[in-house]
C-alpha positions in Angstrom: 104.8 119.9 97.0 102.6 121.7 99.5 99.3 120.5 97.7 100.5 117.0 97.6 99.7 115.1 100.8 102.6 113.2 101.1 102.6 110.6 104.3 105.9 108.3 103.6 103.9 105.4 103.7 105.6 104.2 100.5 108.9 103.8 102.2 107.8 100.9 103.8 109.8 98.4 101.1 113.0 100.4 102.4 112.2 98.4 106.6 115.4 96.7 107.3 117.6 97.7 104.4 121.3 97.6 104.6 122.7 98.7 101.3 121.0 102.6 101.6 124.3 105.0 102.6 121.5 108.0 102.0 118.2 108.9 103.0 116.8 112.3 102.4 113.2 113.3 103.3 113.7 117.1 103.5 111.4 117.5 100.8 113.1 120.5 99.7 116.3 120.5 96.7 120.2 121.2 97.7 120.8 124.5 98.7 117.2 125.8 99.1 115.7 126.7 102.2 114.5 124.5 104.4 111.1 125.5 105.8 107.8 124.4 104.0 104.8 126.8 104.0 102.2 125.3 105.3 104.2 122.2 106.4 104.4 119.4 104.7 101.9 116.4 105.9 105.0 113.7 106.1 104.5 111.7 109.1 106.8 111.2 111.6 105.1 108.2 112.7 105.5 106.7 109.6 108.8 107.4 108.4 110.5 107.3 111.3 110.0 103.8 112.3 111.7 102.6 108.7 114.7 104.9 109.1 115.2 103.1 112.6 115.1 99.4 111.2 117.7 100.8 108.6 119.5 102.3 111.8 119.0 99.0 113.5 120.1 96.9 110.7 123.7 95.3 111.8 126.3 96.5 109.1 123.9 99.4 107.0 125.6 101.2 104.8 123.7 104.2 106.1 125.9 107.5 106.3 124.0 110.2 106.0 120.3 111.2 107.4 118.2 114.4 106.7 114.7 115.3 108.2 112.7 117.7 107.6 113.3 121.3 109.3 109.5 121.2 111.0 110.7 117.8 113.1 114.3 119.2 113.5 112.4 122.7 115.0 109.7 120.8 116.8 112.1 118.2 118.5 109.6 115.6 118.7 110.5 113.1 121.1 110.5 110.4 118.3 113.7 112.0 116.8 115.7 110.6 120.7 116.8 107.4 121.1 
């Protein structure tokens, strides 16, 4: 995936939903390691605003969330709320 420029812009549709219990954007399979060389070029400004109207969403079905290791290591300040 490192030579696709992935941005998350197609998760937009997802804004709001309430019947996701799921939402990976690791970009890497179970089990494998979690660091990208070079990182990946998924946005943080992009994504992040749809998993919060999921978040937001009053009685989501959301039970499990995982980021990618770059934001996780970075801790942006967009991850706090």
């Amino acid at each position: 995936l490192t030579s696709i420029h992935i941005t998350g812009i197609g998760l937009h549709p997802l804004r709001g939903s309430d019947v996701l219990k799921q939402i990976d954007v690791s970009m890497v399979g179970q089990h494998e390691h979690p660091v990208i060389e070079p990182d990946p070029k998924l946005s943080e400004a992009v994504v992040l605003p749809v998993v919060g109207s999921i978040i937001d969403t009053c009685d989501n079905s959301l039970k499990h969330i995982q980021l990618p290791e770059m934001w996780r290591r970075r801790r942006s300040g967009r991850l706090v709320r």
